[in-house]
Structures are given as structure tokens and as C-alpha cells.
C-alpha positions in Angstrom: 74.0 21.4 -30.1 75.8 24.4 -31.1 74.7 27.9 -29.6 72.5 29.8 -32.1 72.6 32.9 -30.2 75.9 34.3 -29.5 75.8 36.3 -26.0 77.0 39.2 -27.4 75.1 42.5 -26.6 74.8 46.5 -25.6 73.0 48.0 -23.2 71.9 51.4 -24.0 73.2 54.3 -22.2 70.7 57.1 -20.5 67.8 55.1 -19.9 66.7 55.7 -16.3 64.1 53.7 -14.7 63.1 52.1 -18.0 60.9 55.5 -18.7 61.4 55.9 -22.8 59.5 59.0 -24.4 57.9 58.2 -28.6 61.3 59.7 -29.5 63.4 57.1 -27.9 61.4 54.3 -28.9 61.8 55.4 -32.6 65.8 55.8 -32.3 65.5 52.1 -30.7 63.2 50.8 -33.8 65.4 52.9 -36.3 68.9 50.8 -34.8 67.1 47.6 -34.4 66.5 47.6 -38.4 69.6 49.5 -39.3 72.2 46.9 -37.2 69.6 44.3 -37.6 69.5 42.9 -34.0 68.6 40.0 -33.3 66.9 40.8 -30.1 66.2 43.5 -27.8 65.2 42.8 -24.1 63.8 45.0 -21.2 66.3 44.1 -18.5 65.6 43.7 -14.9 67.5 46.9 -14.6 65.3 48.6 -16.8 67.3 49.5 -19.2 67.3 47.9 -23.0 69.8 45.8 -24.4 70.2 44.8 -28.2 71.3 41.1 -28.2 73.1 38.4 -30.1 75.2 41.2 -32.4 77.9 40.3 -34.7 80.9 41.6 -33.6 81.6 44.2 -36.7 78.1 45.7 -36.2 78.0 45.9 -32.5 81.9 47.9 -32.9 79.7 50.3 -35.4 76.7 50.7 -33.0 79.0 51.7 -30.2 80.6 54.1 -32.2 77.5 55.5 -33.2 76.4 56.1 -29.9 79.6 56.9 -28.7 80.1 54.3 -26.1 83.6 53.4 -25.4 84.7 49.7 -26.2 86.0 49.1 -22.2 83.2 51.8 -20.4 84.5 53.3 -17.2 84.0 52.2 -14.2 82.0 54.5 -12.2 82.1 53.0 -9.0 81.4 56.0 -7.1 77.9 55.7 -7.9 75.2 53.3 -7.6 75.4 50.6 -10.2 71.9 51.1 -11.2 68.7 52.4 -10.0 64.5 50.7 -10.8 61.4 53.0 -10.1 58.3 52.3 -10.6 55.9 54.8 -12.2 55.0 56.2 -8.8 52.2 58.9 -8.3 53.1 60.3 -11.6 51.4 57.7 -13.6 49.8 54.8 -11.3 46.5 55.4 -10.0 48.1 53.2 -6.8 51.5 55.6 -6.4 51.5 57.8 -3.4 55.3 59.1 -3.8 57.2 60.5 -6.8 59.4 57.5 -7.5 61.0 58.2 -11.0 62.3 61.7 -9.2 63.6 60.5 -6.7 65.2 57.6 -8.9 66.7 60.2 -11.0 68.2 62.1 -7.5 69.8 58.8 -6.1 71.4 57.7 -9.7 73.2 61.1 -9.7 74.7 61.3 -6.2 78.1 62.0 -6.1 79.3 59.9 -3.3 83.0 60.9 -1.1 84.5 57.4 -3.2 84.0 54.2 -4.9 82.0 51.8 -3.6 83.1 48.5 -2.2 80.9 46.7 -4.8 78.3 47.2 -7.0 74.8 49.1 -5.2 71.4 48.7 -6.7 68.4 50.6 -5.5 64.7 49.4 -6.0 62.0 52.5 -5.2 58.9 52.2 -4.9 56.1 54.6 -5.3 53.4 52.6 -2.7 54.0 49.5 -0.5 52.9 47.0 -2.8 56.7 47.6 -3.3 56.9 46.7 -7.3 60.0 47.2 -7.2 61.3 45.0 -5.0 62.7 47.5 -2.7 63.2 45.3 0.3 65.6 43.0 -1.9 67.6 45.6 -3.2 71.0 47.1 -1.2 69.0 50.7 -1.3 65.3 50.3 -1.1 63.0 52.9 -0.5 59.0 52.7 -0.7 56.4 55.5 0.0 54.1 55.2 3.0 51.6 57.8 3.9 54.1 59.2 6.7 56.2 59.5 3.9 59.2 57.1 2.5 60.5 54.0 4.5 63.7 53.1 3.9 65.5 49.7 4.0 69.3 48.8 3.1 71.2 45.7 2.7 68.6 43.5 0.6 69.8 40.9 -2.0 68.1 38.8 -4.0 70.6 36.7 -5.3 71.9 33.3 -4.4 71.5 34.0 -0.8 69.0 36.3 -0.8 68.0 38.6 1.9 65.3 41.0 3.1 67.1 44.4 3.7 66.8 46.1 7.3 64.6 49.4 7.8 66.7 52.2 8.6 64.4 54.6 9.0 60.7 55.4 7.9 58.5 58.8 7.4 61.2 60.4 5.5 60.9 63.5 3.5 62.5 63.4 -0.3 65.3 65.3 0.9 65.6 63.5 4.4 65.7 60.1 2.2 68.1 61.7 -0.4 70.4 63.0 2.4 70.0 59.4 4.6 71.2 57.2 1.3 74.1 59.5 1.0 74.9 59.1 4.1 74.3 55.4 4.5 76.5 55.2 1.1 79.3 57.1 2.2 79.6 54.9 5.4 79.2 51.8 3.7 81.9 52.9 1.6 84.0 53.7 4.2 84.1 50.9 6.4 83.2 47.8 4.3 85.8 45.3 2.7 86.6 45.5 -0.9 83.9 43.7 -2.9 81.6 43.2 0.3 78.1 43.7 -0.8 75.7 45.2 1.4 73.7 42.6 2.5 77.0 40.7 4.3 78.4 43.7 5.2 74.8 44.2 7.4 75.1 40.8 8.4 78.4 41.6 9.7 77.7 45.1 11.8 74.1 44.7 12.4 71.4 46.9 11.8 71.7 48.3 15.1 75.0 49.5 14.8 74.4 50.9 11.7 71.5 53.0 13.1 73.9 54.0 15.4 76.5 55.5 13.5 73.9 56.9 10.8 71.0 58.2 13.3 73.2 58.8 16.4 
């Protein structure tokens, strides 16, 4: 049986934490009909992709949105970042998650990273967002935010560590830069966090980060 839907696709850029205004949904709507996609998904990054494009109009979307054929690698920063709508606009949400999302996606860290980082916050403990299987995970608690590192919810999948817990915005902020920048700095090329954990410890990591 021959493949009716080719696996080409586009994610669109500047999407954070899947939060799209009336504006943004009409500038999806107006592309969808114009390049007549096929499909468009929510991913589990939360961000939207158009799917199963011909070639010749997926080369005249990207131009339109100006995103380069071969995009850049910016591996000095986390490869992407899920919030949940936090206190801002669930009646359950304790802790501003789609701020703080938007403060971790634009840290600047001292290099690239090892391998790709995905963060999972969550604005209450009912954790919608998967923190403790993300690589960064961070989840309000009414001491403040609890943070957890080296989750993965792939293949081998893993429940991240807890770092620390009743964290201020900026302590958290400051503690995943930190905990970034180390990881960076002392685990193998293409070692994701959740081996590279495995391979330390926890302890030692609270160590070096916490003294």
C-alpha cells in the first residue's frame, strides 16, 4: 500500500507554550487555505505544524515566513519549552507558568548543549505538563517551585531527580541556568540528561550546584 501522506511538514516558528492569540489563529487559517495543507497538528511540543506539503509549496511557505531551508542550530538553548496555562488562566494554577516558560526558552546559556533539553512546567502539582519526565521540570508548590532534572520519557524512560524545591521565580531561573551550564560542561557529546544523572548521581550534582 503506497503512503497517501507524504511526511513532509513545517513547524511554525514563535509559538511558545502553544498560547496563540485570535490574530495567530487567523494567519494559521489564512495559510492553511492559501498552501492548502493537508493537515495541521498541535505537537507535543506545543507548537503547530502544517503536514503532508508538496514540496514546491512548502519551499513558498518558508519563504513566506522567512524560515531558512537548513534552520540553525541553536544548541545553546533549550530545544523547546511546554507550560501549562498556570495561575494565569486555570482556576487549579498556583504559579505563573507561561512566564516562566517564556524566561527559560530565552536563557542564554555559556555554550551548546550536549544534546537536545526539553523543559515541562507546571503551574500546580497535578504536573500537566509532565515535568517530572522532562530533562528540566519545574512544578509550583505552595512553598513555591520544585524543581526536578534528568526526566525522559522516551524509550527508557525516567522520573527526573528533585534538585531543589520552594524556589522563587528568580531562584528557579537562576538554578536551571546553573544546572544547564554544568550539564553542558561536563557531560559527553550527545549524552542526554537523564544518563548523564544516571552517571553522576543526583547527589553529586546537588553537590556541585548547591554546595
Amino acid at each position: 500500500m503506497t503512503n497517501q501522506h507524504p511526511k513532509t511538514f513545517i513547524v511554525l516558528p514563535d509559538i511558545h507554550a502553544g498560547m496563540l492569540s485570535p490574530e495567530a489563529l487567523e494567519q494559521i487559517s489564512a495559510l492553511v487555505k492559501k498552501y492548502q495543507v493537508p493537515m495541521t497538528k498541535i505537537t507535543g511540543a506545543q507548537r503547530v505544524a502544517f503536514l503532508g506539503m508538496e514540496e514546491a509549496k512548502l519551499s513558498q511557505l518558508q519563504d513566506e515566513l522567512k524560515i531558512p531551508k537548513t534552520p540553525p542550530h541553536h544548541r545553546n538553548r533549550v530545544h523547546y519549552v511546554q507550560a501549562c496555562p498556570g495561575e494565569t488562566w486555570c482556576k487549579y494554577g498556583i504559579g505563573d507558568a507561561l512566564t516562566m516558560g517564556k524566561r527559560i526558552a530565552g536563557l542564554d546559556l555559556d555554550g551548546p548543549l550536549p544534546a537536545k533539553v526539553k523543559v515541562g512546567i507546571s503551574g500546580c502539582r497535578m504536573c500537566c505538563c509532565e515535568s517530572w519526565m522532562r530533562d528540566v521540570g519545574l512544578a509550583t508548590e505552595k512553598k513555591g517551585w520544585r524543581f526536578t532534572f534528568g526526566g525522559n520519557a522516551a524509550g527508557n524512560p525516567r522520573i527526573g531527580d528533585l534538585i531543589a524545591a520552594g524556589l522563587s521565580d528568580d531562584e528557579a531561573v537562576e538554578l536551571i541556568r546553573k544546572t544547564l551550564n554544568y550539564y553542558l560542561k561536563t557531560a559527553p557529546f550527545k549524552s542526554r540528561t537523564a544518563r548523564f544523572i544516571q552517571r553522576i548521581g543526583a547527589d553529586e550534582l546537588r553537590r556541585a550546584l548547591l554546595g
